[in-house]
C-alpha positions as CSV (number, residue, x, y, z in Angstrom):
1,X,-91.6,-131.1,40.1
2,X,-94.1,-132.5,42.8
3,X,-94.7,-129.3,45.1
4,X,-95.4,-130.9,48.6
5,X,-97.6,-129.5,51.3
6,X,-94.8,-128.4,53.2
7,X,-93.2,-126.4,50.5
8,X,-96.3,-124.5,49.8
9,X,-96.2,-123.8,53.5
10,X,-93.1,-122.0,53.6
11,X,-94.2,-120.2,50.2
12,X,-96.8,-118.6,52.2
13,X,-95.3,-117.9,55.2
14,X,-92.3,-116.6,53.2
15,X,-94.7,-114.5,51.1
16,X,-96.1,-113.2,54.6
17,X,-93.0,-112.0,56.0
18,X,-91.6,-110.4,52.7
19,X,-94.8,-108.1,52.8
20,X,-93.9,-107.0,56.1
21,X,-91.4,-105.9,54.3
22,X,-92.7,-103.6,51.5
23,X,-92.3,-100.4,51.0
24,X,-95.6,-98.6,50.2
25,X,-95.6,-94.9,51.4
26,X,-98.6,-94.3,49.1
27,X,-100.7,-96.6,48.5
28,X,-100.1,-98.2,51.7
29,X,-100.9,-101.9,50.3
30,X,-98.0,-104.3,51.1
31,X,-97.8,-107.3,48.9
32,X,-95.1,-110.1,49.4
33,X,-94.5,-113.0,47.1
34,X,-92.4,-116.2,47.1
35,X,-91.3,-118.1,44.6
36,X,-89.8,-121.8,44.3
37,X,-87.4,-122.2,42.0
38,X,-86.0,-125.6,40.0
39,X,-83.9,-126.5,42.9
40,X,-86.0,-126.1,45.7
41,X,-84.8,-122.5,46.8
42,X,-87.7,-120.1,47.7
43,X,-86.7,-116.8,46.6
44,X,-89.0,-113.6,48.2
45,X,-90.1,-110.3,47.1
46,X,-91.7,-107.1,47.7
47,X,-93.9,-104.2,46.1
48,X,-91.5,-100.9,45.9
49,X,-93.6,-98.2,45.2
50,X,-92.2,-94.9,43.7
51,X,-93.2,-91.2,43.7
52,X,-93.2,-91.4,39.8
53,X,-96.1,-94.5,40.4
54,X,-95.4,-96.0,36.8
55,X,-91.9,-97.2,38.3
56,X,-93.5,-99.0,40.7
57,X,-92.3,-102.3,40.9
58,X,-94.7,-105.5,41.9
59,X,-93.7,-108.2,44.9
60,X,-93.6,-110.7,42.3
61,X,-91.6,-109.0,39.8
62,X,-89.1,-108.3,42.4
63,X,-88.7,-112.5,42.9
64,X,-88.9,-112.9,40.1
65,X,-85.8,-110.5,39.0
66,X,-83.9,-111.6,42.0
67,X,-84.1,-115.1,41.2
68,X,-83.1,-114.5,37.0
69,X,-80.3,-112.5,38.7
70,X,-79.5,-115.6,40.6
71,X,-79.2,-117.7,37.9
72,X,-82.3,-119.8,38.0
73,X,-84.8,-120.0,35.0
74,X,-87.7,-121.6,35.9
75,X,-90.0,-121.7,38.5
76,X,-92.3,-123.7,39.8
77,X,-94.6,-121.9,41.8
78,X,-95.5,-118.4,43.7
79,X,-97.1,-117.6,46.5
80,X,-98.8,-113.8,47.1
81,X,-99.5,-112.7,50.2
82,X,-101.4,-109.2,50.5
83,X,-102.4,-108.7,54.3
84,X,-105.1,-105.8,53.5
85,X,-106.9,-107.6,50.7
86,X,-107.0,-111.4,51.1
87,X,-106.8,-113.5,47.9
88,X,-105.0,-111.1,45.9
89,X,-103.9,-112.4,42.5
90,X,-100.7,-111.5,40.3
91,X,-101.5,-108.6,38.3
92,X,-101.5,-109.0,34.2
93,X,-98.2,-107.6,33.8
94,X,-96.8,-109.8,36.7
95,X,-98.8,-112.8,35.0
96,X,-96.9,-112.0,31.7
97,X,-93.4,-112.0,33.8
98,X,-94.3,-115.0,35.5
99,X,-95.5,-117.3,31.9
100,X,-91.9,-116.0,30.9
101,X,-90.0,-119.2,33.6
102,X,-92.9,-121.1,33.7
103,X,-92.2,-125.0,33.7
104,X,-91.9,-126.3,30.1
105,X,-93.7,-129.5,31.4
106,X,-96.2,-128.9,34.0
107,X,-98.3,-125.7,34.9
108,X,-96.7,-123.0,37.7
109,X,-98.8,-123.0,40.6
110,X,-100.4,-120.2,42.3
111,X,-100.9,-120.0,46.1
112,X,-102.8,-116.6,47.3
113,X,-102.6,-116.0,50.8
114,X,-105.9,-116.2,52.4
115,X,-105.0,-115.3,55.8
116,X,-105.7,-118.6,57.8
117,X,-104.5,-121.0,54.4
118,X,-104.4,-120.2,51.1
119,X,-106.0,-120.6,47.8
120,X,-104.7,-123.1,45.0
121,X,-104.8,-122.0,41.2
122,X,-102.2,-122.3,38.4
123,X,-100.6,-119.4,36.1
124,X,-102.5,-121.3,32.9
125,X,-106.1,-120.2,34.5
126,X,-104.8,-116.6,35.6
127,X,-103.2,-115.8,32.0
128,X,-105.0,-118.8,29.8
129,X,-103.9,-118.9,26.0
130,X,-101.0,-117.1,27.1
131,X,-98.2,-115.6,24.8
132,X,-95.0,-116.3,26.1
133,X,-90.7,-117.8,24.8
134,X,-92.2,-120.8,23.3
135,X,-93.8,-118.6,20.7
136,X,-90.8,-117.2,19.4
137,X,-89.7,-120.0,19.2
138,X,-92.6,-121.8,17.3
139,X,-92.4,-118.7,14.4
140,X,-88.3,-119.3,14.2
141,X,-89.1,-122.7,12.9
């Protein structure tokens, strides 16, 4: 899927609005991610911290589970926007999630929100020589 400029605009700007929407009594670090999925829908998420801080869940584990509960199973890029800490990356286990719907055929993009644009990566350099479905696969065989 060719991800045009326009698309990763409204990643961001989605991925800005859903961390206004965080809830982050303690740490008070909103994060808000955006994902686009195979057909073109850009699903949003949020950080929900907890008092038990292990249960904390991530903005883009959030899309993520919203979107699988959706139906959808791959997507094609994400978008996180952190307003405190500009750039801020997926974290590993959010890196992990994210390799789990990655595109079979092209490498999941990563916009981070860098307050006036945003920075371009892909999931392959965050999380390279990454373990993920395919794997299983592979040792079925």
């Amino acid at each position: 899927m060719k991800i045009s400029d326009e698309q990763k605009q409204a990643l961001i700007e989605t991925a800005r609005d859903f961390a206004t929407r965080a809830y982050v009594p303690y740490s008070h670090f909103p994060v808000g991610a955006a994902i686009l999925v195979e057909d073109g829908t850009i699903i949003g998420g949020v950080n929900i911290e907890n008092a038990s801080y292990p249960l904390t869940v991530c903005g883009e584990r959030s899309a993520v589970v919203t979107a699988a509960s959706q139906g959808y199973r791959t997507i094609y890029a994400v978008a996180v926007s952190a307003p405190r800490a500009a750039g801020t990356t997926p974290c590993g286990a959010c890196r992990q999630v994210l390799n789990e719907f990655k595109p079979e055929d092209q490498s999941m993009l990563v916009l981070l929100d860098e307050g006036d644009g945003w920075q371009e990566t892909t999931l392959d350099i965050l999380l390279p020589s990454a373990f993920g479905p395919r794997d299983l696969d592979r040792a079925a065989e």
